[in-house]
C-alpha positions as CSV (number, residue, x, y, z in Angstrom):
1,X,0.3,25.5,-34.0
2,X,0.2,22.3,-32.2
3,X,2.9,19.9,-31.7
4,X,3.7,16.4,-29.9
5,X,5.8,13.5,-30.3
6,X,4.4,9.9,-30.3
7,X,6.4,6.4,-30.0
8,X,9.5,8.5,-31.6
9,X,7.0,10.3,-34.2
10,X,6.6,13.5,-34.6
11,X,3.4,15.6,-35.4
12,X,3.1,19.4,-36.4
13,X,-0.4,21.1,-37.0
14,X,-0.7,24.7,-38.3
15,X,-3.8,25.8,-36.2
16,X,-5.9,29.5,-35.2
17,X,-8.2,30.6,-32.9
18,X,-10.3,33.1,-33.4
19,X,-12.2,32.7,-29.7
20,X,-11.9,30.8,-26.7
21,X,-12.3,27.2,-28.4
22,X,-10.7,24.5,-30.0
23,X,-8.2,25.8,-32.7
24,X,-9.1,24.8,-35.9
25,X,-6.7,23.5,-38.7
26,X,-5.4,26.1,-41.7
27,X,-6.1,24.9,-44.9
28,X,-2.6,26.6,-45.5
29,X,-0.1,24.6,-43.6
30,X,2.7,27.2,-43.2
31,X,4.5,25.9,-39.8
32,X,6.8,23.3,-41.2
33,X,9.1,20.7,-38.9
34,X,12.7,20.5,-38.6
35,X,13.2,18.2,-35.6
36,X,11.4,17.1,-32.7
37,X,12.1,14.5,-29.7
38,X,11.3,13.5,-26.3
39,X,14.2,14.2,-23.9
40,X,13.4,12.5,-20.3
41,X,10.7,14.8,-18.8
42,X,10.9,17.7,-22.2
43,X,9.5,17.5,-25.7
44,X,11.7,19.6,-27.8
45,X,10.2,20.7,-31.4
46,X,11.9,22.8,-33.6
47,X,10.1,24.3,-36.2
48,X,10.0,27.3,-38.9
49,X,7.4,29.8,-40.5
50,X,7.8,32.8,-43.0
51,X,7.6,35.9,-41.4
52,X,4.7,37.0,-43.8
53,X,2.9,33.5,-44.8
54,X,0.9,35.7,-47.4
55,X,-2.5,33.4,-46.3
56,X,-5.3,33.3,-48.8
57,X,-7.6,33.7,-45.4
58,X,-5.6,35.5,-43.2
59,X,-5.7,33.3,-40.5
60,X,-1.7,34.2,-39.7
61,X,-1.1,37.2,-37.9
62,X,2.7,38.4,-39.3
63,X,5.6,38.0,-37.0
64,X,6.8,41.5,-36.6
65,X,10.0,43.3,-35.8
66,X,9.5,43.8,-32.0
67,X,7.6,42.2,-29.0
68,X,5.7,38.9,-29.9
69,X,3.3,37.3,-27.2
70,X,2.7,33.8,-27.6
71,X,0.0,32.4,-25.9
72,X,0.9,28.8,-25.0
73,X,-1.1,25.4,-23.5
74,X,0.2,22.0,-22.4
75,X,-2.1,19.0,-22.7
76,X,-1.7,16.6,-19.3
77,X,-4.0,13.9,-21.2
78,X,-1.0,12.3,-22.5
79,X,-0.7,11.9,-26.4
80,X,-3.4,12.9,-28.8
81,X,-5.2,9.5,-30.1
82,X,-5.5,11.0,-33.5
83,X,-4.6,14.6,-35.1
84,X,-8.1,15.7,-34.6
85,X,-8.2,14.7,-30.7
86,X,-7.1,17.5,-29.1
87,X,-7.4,17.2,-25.2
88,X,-8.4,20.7,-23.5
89,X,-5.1,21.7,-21.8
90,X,-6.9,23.0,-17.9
91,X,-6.5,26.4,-16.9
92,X,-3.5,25.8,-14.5
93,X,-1.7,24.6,-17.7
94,X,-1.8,27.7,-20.0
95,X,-0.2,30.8,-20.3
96,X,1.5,33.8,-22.1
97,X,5.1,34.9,-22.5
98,X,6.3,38.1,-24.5
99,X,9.3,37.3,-27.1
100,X,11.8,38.7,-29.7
101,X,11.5,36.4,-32.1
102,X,13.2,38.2,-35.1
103,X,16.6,39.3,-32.3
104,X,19.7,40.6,-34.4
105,X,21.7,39.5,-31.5
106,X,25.1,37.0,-31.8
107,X,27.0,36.7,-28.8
108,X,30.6,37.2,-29.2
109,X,33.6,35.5,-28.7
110,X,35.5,36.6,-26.0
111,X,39.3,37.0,-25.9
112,X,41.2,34.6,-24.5
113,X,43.0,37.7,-22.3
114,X,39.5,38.5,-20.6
115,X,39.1,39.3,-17.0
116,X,35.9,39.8,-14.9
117,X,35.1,42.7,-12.3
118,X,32.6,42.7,-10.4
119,X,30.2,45.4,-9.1
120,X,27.3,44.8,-6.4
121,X,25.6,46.1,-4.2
122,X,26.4,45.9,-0.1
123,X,23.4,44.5,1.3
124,X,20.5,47.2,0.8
125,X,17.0,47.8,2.1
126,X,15.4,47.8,-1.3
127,X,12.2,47.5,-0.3
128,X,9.7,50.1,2.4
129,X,6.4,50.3,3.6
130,X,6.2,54.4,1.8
131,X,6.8,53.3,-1.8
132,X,6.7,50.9,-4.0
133,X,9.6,52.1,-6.2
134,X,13.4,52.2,-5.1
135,X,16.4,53.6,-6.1
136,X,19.6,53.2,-4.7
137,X,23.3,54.3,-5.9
138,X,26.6,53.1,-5.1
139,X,30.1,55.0,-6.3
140,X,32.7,52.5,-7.2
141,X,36.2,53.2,-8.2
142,X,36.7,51.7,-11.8
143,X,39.6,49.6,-11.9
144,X,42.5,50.9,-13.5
145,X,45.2,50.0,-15.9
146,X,49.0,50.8,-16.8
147,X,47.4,50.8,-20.4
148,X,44.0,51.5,-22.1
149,X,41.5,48.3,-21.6
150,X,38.3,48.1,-23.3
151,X,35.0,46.7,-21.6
152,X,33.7,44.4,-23.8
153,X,30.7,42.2,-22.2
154,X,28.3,43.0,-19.4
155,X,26.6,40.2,-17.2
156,X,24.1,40.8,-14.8
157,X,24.6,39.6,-10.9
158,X,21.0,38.9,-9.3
159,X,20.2,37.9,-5.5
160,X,19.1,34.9,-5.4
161,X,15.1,35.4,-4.9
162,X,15.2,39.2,-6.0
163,X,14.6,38.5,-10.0
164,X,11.2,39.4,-9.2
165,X,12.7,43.0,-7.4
166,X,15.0,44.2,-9.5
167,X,13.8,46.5,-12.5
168,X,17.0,47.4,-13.7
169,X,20.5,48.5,-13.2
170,X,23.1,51.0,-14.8
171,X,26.7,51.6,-14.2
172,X,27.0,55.4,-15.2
173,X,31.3,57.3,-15.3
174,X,31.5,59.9,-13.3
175,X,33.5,63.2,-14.0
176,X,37.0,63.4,-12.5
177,X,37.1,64.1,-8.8
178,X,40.0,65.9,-6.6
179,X,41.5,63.8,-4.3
180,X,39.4,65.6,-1.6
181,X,36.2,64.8,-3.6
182,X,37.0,60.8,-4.0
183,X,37.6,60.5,-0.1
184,X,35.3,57.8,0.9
185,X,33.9,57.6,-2.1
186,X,34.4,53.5,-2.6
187,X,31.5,51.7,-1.8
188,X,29.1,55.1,-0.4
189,X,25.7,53.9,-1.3
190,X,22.7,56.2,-1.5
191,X,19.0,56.9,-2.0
192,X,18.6,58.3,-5.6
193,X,15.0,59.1,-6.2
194,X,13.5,62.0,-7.1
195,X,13.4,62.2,-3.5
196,X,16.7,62.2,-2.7
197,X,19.2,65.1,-1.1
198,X,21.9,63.4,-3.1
199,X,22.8,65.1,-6.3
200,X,24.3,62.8,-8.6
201,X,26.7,64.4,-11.1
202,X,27.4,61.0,-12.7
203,X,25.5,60.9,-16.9
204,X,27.6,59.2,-19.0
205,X,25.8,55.5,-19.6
206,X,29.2,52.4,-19.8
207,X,25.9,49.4,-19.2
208,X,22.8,48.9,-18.3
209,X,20.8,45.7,-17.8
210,X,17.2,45.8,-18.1
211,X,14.5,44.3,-16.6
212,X,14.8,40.0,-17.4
213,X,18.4,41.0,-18.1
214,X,20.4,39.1,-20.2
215,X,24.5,39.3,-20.8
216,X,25.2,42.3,-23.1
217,X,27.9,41.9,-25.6
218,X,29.2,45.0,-27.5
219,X,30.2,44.6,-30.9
220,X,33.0,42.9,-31.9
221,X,34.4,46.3,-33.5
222,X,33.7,48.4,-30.4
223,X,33.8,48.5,-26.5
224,X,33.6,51.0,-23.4
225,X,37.1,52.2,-22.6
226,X,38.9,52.5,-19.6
227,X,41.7,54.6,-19.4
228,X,45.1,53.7,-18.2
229,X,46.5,54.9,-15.2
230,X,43.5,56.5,-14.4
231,X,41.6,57.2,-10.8
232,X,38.2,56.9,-12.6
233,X,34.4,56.0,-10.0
234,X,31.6,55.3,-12.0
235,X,28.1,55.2,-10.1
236,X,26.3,52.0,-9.9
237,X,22.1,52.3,-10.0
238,X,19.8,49.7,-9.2
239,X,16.0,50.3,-9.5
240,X,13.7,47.9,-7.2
241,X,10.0,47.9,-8.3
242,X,7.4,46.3,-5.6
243,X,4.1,47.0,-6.9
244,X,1.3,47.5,-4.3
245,X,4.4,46.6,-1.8
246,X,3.6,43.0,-2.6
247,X,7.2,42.5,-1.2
248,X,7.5,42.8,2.8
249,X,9.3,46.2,3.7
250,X,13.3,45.5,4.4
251,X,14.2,43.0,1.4
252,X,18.1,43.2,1.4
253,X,19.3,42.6,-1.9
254,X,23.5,42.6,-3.0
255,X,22.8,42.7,-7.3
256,X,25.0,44.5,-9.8
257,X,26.7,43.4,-12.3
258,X,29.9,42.0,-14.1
259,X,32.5,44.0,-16.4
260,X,34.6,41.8,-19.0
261,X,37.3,43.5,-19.7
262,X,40.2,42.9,-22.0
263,X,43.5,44.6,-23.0
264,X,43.5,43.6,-26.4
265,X,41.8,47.0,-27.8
266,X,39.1,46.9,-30.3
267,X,39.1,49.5,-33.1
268,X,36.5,52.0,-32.0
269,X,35.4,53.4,-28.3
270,X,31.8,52.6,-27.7
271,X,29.3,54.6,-26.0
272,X,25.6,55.4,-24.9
273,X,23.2,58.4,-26.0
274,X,20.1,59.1,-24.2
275,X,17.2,60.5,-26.4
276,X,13.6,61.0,-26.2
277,X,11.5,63.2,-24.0
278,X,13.5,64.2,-20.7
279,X,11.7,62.7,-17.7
280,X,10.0,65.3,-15.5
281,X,6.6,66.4,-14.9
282,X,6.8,68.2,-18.0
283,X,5.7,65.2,-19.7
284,X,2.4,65.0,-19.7
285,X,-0.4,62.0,-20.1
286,X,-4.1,62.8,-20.2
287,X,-6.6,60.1,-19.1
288,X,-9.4,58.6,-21.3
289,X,-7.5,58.0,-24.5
290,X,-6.6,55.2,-26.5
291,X,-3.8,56.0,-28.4
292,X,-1.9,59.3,-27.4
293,X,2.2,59.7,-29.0
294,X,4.2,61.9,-26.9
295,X,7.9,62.5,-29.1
296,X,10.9,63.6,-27.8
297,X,13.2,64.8,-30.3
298,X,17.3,65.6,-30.7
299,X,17.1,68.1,-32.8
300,X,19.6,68.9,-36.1
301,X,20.9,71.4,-34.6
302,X,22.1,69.4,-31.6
303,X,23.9,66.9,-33.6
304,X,25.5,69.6,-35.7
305,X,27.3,70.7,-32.8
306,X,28.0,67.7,-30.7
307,X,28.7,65.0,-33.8
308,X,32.0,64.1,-35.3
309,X,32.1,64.7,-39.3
310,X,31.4,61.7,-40.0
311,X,28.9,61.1,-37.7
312,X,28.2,58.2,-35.3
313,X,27.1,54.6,-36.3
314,X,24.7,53.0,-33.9
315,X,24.8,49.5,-33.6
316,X,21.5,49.0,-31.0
317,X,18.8,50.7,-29.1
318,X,17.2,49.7,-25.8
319,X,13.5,51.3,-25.8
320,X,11.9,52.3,-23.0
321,X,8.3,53.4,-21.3
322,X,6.9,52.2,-18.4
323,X,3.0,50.9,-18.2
324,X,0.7,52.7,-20.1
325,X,3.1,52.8,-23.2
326,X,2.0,50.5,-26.0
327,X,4.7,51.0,-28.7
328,X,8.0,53.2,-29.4
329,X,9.3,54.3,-32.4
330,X,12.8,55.7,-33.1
331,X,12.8,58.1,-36.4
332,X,16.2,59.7,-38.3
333,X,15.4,63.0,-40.3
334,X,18.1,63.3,-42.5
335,X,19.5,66.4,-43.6
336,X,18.2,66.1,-47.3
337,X,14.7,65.6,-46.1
338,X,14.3,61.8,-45.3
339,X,13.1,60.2,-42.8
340,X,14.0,56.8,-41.9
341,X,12.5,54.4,-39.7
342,X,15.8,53.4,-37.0
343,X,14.4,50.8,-34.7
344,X,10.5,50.3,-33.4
345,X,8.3,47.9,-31.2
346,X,4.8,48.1,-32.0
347,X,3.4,45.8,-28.8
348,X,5.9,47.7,-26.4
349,X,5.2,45.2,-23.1
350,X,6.7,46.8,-19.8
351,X,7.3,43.4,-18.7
352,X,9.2,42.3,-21.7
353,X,12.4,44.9,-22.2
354,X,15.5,43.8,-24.2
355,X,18.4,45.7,-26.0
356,X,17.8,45.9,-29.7
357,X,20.2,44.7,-31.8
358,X,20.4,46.2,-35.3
359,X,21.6,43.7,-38.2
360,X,23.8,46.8,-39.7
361,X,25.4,50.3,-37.5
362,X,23.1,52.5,-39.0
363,X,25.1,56.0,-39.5
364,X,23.7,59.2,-38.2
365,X,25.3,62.8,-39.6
366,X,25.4,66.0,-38.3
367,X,23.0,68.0,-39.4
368,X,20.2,64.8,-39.0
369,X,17.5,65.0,-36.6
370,X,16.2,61.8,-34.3
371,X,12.4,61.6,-33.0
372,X,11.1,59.6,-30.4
373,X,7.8,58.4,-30.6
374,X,5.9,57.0,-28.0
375,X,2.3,55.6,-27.7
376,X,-0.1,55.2,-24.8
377,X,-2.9,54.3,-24.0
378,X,-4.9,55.6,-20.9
379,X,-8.8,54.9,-21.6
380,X,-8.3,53.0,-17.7
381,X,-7.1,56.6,-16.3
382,X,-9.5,59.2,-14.7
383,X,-6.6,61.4,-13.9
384,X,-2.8,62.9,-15.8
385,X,-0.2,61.0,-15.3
386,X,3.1,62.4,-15.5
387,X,6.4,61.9,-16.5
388,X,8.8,60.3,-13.5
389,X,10.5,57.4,-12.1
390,X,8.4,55.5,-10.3
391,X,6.6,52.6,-12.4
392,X,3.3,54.4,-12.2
393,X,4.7,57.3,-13.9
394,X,5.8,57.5,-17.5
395,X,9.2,57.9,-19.4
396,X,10.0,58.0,-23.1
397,X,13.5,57.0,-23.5
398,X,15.9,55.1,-25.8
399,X,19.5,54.6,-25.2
400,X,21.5,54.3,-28.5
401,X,24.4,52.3,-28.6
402,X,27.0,53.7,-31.0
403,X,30.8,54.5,-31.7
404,X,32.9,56.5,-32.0
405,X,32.7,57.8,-28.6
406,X,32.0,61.4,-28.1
407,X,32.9,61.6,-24.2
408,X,31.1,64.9,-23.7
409,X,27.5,64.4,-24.7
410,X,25.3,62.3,-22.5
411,X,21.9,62.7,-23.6
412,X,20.2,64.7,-26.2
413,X,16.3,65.3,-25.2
414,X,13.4,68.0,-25.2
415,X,11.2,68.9,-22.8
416,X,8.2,70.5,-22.3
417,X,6.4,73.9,-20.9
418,X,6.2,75.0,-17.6
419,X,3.1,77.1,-18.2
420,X,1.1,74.3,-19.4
421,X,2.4,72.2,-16.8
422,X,1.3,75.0,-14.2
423,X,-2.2,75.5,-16.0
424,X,-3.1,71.6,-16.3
425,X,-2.8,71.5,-12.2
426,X,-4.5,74.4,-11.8
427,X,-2.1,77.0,-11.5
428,X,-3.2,79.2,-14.3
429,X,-1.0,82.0,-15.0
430,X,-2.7,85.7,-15.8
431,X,-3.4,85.7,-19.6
432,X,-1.8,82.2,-20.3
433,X,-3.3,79.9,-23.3
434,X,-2.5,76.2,-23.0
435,X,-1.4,74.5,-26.4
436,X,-4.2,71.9,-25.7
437,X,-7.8,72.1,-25.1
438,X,-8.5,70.8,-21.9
439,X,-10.5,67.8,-20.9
């Protein structure tokens, strides 16, 4: 497609390129205008296609439901003389950017009763000369309340100069501590790595913020509770990726995010669920292929035991993988049989992460099953690469956003094999058969 305006005229093209060359025109004209104007230094041009065009040529790839990457040029030639003389835009005047074009998402209209608190970090080194990937943790005491309160939107709080930095963040409740256990608690901030000494006990998801993270609304039906009267800590991750240590060692950075929170209670209590396949060197990613799908899976069983009777209604899903992955897929095998497609991105782009709205809560039972399926590709690899979470590892992961609540279940994953794990570095066991032919 190209567009301009000219001496307050607009003009709209419905164009393809097949190579690196001038687009040529469709003979089906499918883009079709709705406004367009010059604002001071912007052209603005609003337009519309079908999501399926149906072209007699197929010269319009379909705009799918997931990651779309536009591919864009501006000319610097000044206006085309005619709708034929296209000036060549320059390579320092081009580019690509991933988007969601078909997003579910409405922002919501906050109470008038709303009130902000605000979590951030103090200051920390979240950058070193040793690795390129950084965690760090914070405990913070939740605020609490001579009645129940109900989180309702979460906005993200960046350094300024760190958007580049931080990966993303994730405010997770913590169990109930003694009085002896909360002592100096408020504010304690440590390394939370795979490397760390610190064990963690804090699961339970209230928000997370992904990477180009945008305000998160829950729905206007639900929202994260907060208990009243309560002396509730909740742990506050932040995950700082510096590839190659691009970034000097000893960036500072002070991000986190916002809670809005309001007393006027929404019908149900919201919640996360972590599924897919649980991140450890279990999972396992063999080099030299071009498509491999690793699942994870909660199994029937699982949601037998830890669902309500009527089940849970999920209202989004935030997918995630880290570089190799190239598409997720989030399946429900119901009871009877069926399986059902919940929520999928078939150009899954690291650098392009968003929460997933769904147009309708989609209702899972007990007694249903949900797969994760993830895609890679690793034809660039020579060696495994395993499951971890440092960017250069892998992870398989969705978090579901549902209600009602079920406060004790966290996550529902599978895992892998610790013999195969064992064999594949070399550690065979006396008599042991891997599952896979190797290499």
């Amino acid at each position: 497609m190209t567009a301009w305006v000219a001496n307050g005229n607009a003009f709209l093209q419905d164009r393809f390129a097949t190579a690196n060359s001038k687009p040529a025109v469709d003979q089906s004209q499918d883009w079709h205008l709705i406004n367009a104007f010059e604002s001071g230094l912007y052209t603005v041009v609003i337009v519309k296609r079908a999501v399926v065009t149906c072209d007699a040529n197929s010269d319009d790839v379909p705009i799918e439901d997931g990651t779309t990457t536009v591919i864009w040029a501006l000319g610097t030639a000044g206006d085309p003389a005619n709708a034929d003389d296209l000036y060549y835009h320059q390579s320092a005047n081009r580019g690509i950017q991933s988007v969601y074009l078909l997003s579910e998402y409405t922002p919501v209209t906050l109470p008038g009763d709303a009130f902000v608190r605000s979590f951030q970090m103090d200051n920390v080194v979240a950058t070193t000369s040793t690795t390129d990937t950084v965690y760090r943790c914070m405990y913070v005491k939740l605020p609490s309340f001579s009645t129940k309160h109900h989180v309702v939107r979460v906005s993200p709080l960046i350094t300024a100069g760190n958007v580049d930095l931080v990966h993303h963040m994730l405010l997770y409740e913590c169990p109930s501590f003694t009085a002896a256990e909360a002592s100096g608690l408020d504010g304690y901030v440590f390394d939370c790595g795979y490397t760390s000494t610190e064990q963690m006990p804090c699961i339970s998801i209230i928000a997370g913020l992904e990477l180009n993270g945008r305000s998160y609304d829950f729905p206007a039906s639900a929202g994260y509770p907060l208990a009243s009267n309560s002396d509730s800590y909740a742990v506050l991750e932040l995950h700082y990726n510096n590839p190659d240590n691009a970034i000097a060692a000893g960036r500072r950075d002070s991000s986190g995010l916002r809670l809005h929170i309001t007393p006027t209670l929404r019908t149900y209590d919201a919640a996360q669920l972590e599924i897919g396949a649980e991140v450890s060197p279990l999972m396992m990613i063999p080099p030299y292929f071009d498509r491999l799908t690793v699942p994870g899976y909660c199994s029937p069983a699982c949601t037998t035991d830890a669902f309500p009777s009527g089940g849970i209604h999920v209202y989004a899903a935030y997918l995630h993988a880290h570089l190799l992955a190239t598409a997720i897929r989030v399946y429900i095998k119901r009871e009877s049989g069926n399986i059902e497609l919940l929520a999928a991105d078939n150009h899954y782009n690291y650098d392009y992460q968003y929460m997933k709205s769904l147009a309708t809560p989609i209702n899972i039972k007990p007694g249903d099953g949900i797969m994760v399926e993830c895609d890679y590709n690793s034809a660039s690899k020579t060696h495994y690469t395993f499951g971890g979470i440092a960017t250069t590892d892998e992870m398989c992961l969705v978090e579901l956003s549902y209600y009602p609540r079920i406060p004790e279940l966290a996550m529902c994953q599978s895992t892998g094999v610790w013999e195969d794990y064992l064999w594949r570095v070399g550690a065979t066991a006396a008599g042991y058969e891997p599952f896979l032919d190797p290499l």
